[in-house]
Structure formats: C-alpha cells, structure tokens
C-alpha positions as CSV (number, residue, x, y, z in Angstrom):
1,X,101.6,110.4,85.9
2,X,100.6,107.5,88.1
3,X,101.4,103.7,88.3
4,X,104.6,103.4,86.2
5,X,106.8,104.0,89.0
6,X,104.9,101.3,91.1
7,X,105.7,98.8,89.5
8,X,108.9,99.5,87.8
9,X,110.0,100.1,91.8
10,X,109.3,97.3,91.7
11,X,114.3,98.6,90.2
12,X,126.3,97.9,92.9
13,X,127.7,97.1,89.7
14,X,130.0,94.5,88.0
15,X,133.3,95.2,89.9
16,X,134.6,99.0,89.0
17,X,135.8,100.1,91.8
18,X,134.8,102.6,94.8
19,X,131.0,103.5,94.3
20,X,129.6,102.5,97.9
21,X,126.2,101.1,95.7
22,X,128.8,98.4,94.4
23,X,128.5,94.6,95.8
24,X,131.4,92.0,95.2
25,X,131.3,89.6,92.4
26,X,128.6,86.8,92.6
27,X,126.5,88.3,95.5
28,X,122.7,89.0,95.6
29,X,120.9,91.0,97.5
30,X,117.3,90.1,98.3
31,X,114.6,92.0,100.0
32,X,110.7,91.9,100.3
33,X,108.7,95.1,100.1
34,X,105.1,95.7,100.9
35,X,103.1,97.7,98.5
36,X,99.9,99.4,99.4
37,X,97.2,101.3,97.6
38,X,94.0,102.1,99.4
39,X,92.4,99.3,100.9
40,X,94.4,97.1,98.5
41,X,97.7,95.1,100.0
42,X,100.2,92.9,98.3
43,X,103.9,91.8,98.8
44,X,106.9,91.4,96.1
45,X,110.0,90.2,96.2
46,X,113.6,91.9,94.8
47,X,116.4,90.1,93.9
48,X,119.4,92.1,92.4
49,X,122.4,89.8,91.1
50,X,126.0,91.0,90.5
51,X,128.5,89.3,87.6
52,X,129.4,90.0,84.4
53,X,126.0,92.5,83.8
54,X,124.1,93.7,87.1
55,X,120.8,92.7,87.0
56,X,117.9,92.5,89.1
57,X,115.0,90.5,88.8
58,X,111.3,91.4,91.0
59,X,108.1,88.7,91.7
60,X,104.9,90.1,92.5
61,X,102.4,86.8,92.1
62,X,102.4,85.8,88.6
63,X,104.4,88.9,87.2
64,X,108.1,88.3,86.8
65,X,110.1,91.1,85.6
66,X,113.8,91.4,85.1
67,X,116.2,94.6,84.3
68,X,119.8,94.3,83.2
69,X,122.3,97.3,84.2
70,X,124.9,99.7,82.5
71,X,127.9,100.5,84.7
72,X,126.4,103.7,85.4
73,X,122.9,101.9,86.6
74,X,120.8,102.9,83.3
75,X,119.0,100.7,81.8
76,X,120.4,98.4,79.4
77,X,116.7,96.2,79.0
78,X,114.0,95.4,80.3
79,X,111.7,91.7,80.6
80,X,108.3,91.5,82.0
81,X,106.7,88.0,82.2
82,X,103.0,87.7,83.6
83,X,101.0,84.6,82.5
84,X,97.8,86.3,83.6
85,X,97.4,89.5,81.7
86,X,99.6,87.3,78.7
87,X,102.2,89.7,78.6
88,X,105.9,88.6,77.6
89,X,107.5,91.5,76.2
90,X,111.3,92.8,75.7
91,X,112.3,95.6,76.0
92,X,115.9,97.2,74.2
93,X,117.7,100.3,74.5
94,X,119.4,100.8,71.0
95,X,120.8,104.2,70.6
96,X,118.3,106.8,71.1
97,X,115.2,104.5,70.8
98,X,113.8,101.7,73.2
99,X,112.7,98.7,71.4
100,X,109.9,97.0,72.3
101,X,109.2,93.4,70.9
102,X,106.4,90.5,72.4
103,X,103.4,90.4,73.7
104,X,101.6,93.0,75.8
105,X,98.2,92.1,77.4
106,X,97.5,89.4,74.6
107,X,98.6,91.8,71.6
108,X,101.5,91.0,69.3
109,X,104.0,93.9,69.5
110,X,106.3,95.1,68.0
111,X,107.3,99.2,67.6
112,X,110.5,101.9,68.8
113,X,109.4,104.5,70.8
114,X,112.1,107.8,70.0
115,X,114.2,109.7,72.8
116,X,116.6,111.4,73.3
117,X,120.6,111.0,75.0
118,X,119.4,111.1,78.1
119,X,119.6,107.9,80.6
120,X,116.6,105.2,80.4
121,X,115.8,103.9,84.5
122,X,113.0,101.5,84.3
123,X,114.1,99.9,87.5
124,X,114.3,103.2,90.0
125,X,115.0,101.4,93.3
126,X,118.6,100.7,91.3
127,X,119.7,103.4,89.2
128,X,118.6,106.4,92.3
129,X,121.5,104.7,93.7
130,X,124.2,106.9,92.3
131,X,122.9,109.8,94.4
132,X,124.9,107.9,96.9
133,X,128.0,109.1,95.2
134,X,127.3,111.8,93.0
135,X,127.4,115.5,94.4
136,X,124.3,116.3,91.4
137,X,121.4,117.7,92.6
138,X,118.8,116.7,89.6
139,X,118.9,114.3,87.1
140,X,116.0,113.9,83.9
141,X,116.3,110.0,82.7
142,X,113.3,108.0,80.9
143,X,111.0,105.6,81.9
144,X,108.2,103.6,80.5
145,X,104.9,103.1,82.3
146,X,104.5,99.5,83.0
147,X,100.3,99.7,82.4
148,X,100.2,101.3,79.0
149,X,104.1,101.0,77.8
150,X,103.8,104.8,77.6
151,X,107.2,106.8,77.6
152,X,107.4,109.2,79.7
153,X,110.8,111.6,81.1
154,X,111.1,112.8,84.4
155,X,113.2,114.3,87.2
156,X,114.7,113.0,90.2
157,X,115.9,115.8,92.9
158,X,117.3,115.6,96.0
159,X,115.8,117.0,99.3
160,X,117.2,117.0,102.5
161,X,118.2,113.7,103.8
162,X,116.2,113.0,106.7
163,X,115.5,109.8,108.6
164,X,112.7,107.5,108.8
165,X,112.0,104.4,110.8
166,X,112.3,101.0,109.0
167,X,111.0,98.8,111.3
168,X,111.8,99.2,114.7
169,X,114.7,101.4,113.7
170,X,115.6,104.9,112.6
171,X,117.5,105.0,109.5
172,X,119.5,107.7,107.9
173,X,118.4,108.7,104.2
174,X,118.7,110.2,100.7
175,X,115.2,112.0,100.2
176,X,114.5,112.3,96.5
177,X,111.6,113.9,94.6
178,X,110.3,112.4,91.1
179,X,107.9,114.6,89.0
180,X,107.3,114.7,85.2
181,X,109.3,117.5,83.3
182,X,107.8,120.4,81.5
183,X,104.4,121.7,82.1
184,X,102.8,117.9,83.8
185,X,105.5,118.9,86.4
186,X,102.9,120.7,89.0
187,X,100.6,117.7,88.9
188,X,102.6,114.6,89.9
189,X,104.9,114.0,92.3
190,X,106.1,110.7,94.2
191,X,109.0,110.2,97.2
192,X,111.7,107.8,97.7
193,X,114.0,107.4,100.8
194,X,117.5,105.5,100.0
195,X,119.4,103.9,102.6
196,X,122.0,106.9,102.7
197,X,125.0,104.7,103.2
198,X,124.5,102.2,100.5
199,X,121.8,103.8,98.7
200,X,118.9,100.5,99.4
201,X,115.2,101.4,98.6
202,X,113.4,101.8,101.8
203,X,110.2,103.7,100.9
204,X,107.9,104.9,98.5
205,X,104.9,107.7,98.5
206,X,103.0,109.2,95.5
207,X,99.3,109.3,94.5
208,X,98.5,106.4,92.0
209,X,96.6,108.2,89.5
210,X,94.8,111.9,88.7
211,X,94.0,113.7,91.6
212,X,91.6,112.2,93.9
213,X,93.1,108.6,93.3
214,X,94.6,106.9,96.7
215,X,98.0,107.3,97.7
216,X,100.2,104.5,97.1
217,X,103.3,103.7,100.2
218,X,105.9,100.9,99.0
219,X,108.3,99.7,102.3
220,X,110.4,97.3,103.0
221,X,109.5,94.7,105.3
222,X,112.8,91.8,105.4
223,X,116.0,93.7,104.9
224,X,119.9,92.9,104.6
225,X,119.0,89.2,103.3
226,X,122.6,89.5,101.6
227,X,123.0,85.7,100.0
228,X,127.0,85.6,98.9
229,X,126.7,82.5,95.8
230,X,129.1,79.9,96.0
C-alpha cells in the first residue's frame, strides 16, 4: 500500500445539527498543505464548500480533483481532472459498486469495481472527521488508489491523542492509524493527526511505496483561512 492516500489526502456537513466537524451554510474552508517525499517538494491547495451537498475540491499544479459528501462524510463521488497525464475520470458510488467512467492516463474507461456495505472515503482528510464525535475506536471503509484506480479497504484506528506543533504552535489532536485489512496489514501503515476540536487535517506520515521507498510527511502550512460566501 503506498501513494493512494497521498493524494486522495489530498479529502462539516450540510446543516444537521450538533457534529462539531459541521460548518454553517455557504462557508468554505481553505487551507494549503505541503507535501513531501524524499528530496521531492510540492504545495496543494484544499478547498471544502458547504450547501446543499458538502464537497471539497483539492489543486496540486495541473490536477484538479473534487469529492462530493454523504451526511455521514462517505463518499458520494469522486472527479479528478489533470490535463497532463490526460486523465478526466468520474467516479460513482451506486450500491455496492463504484463506477468508474472517462479517461485515465489517455485510456478510455469505463468498468464497476465490486464491494461491499461498507463506507467508500476517497477524500480522508474529510470523512476521519467523525472521530471527532464518534466514541468508535476502528472503522474499515474503501478507497481507491489514485495511481492505478486500484480498490483497496482499509482501517482507521485511533491512538492516543497527543499534540504536535503546527507552526509555531502546539496543537491538541486525534492520532489515527491507517493500515490495509487482512494479511497486507503488517506491511503498511500511515499516520494522521486531526485538529481534536474540529477534527482539521494537520499531518501526514507513511512510507510511499514497498519497503525501502522514502517516507512521505503532508502538513499544513496557512491555516483557519475560513472565507464565509456572501
């Protein structure tokens, strides 16, 4: 397991009440994050827009993705744009397959890829968020590596929340583990730290490939850009 969370991190609902990951009608939150792997560096920008479907939307040079929301932050789809690798594909959760229709690095495609009832989070820095209110320990969900389209289930866990400096500043936060399920689990594993009051993606850690391949550290570098639209 490698890259697929990368760049699907590269991941507050319509109005239902009293989840603290809410945001009020019309607002958008925006934040920059700095991703780094080895000796490579480079910036993207996250954008996640409240209304009548939550959905957030993520710029990394030429790649423009965007995710739309369930109430419960699964994924309802998912959009990836990138002129330079010719890839404009859709991507559809209908019952207990995800639909993919478009074109993936210059191919025509068009296929279902079968799971099972189990919740679909292809934008993780959003749908973590409910360990903000839930008491749950684990959850298993779906997700689809954005370099191959393989699908791929895994586990989220918490760990003790611990806090870690963002910035000049130590901030509280939800520690969660991600690792394949089944018998890949010993060989992967990757970090995230969530703001713990409103569940925000601070940080990312996990190795990018096999073993031996560099570790890869996501952070955010502008925070609490809250835009309220008029």
């Amino acid at each position: 397991m490698c890259c697929f969370l990368l760049r699907s991190v590269v991941l507050v609902c319509v109005i239902l009440a009293s989840a603290p990951w809410q945001v009020a009608a019309e607002q958008v939150e925006s934040y920059r994050y700095k991703h780094v792997t080895g000796s490579q560096v480079h910036y993207f920008d996250w954008q996640l827009n409240s209304g009548e479907t939550l959905y957030l939307q993520t710029r990394q040079q030429l790649e423009l993705t965007e995710t739309r929301f369930n109430s419960d932050l699964s994924t309802l789809s998912w959009k990836i744009r990138d002129s330079d690798s010719l890839t404009d594909l859709t991507v559809e959760r209908r019952g207990n397959s995800l639909v993919m229709q478009g074109t993936f690095k210059g191919e025509i495609l068009s296929k279902e890829e079968p799971i099972d009832e189990a919740p679909w989070y292809q934008a993780l820095s959003v749908s973590l968020r409910q360990f903000v209110e839930l008491e749950q320990e684990s959850v298993h969900f779906w997700t689809i590596r954005a370099d191959n389209l393989e699908v791929h289930q895994l586990r989220a866990s918490r760990q003790k929340n611990t806090s870690i400096m963002v910035g000049n500043d130590s901030v509280a936060t939800i520690q969660l583990k991600i690792q394949p399920t089944g018998w890949r689990a010993p060989f992967w594993n990757a970090t995230f730290w969530l703001r713990e009051d409103d569940g925000v993606f601070l940080r990312y850690q996990g190795r990018s490939g096999p073993p031996g391949a560099p570790t890869t550290v996501i952070t955010m570098v502008s925070r609490d850009l809250n835009i309220l639209v008029k």
